[in-house]
C-alpha positions as CSV (number, residue, x, y, z in Angstrom):
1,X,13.2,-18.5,-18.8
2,X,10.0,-16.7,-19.9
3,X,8.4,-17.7,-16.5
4,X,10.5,-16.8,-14.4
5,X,10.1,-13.0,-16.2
6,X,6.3,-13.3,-16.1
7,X,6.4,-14.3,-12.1
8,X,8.3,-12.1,-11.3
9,X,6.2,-10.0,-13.2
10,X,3.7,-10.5,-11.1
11,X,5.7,-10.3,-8.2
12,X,6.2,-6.2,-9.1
13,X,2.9,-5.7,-9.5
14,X,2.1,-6.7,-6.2
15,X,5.2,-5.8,-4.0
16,X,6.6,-2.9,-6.3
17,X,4.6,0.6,-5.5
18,X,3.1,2.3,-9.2
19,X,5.0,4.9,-9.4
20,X,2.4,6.2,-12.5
21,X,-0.6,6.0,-10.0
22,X,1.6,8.3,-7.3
23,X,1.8,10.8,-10.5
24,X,5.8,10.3,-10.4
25,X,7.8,12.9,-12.6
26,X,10.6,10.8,-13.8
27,X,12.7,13.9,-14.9
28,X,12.3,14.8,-11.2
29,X,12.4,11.2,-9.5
30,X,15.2,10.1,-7.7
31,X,18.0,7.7,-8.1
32,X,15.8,4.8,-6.2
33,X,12.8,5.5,-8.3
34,X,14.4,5.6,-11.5
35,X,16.1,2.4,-10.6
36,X,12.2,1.2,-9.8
37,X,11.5,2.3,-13.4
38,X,13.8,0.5,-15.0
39,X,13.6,-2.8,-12.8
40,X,9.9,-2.8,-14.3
41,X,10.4,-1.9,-17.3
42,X,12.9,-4.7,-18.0
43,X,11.2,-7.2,-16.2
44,X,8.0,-6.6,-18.3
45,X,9.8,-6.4,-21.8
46,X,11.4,-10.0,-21.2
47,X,7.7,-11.5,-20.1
48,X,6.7,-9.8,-23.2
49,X,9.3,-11.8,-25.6
């Protein structure tokens, strides 16, 4: 199960845009680029485990 996390891991990094690099407020994202936050930020914390 872990590798399925860390490819998909990978996956983000490539298809996903970084939100950080294009200097994204999150208190003033919107709906779709929170949803990109989270989305990453699960998929990294279960390739972490």
């Amino acid at each position: 199960m872990k590798n399925i996390f860390r490819v998909l891991a990978k996956l983000n990094r490539v298809l996903l845009p970084s939100l950080t690099k294009m200097r994204i407020d999150p208190i003033k994202a919107s709906k779709f680029q929170l949803l990109l936050i989270g989305w990453r930020y699960y998929v990294t914390k279960k390739s972490l485990d």
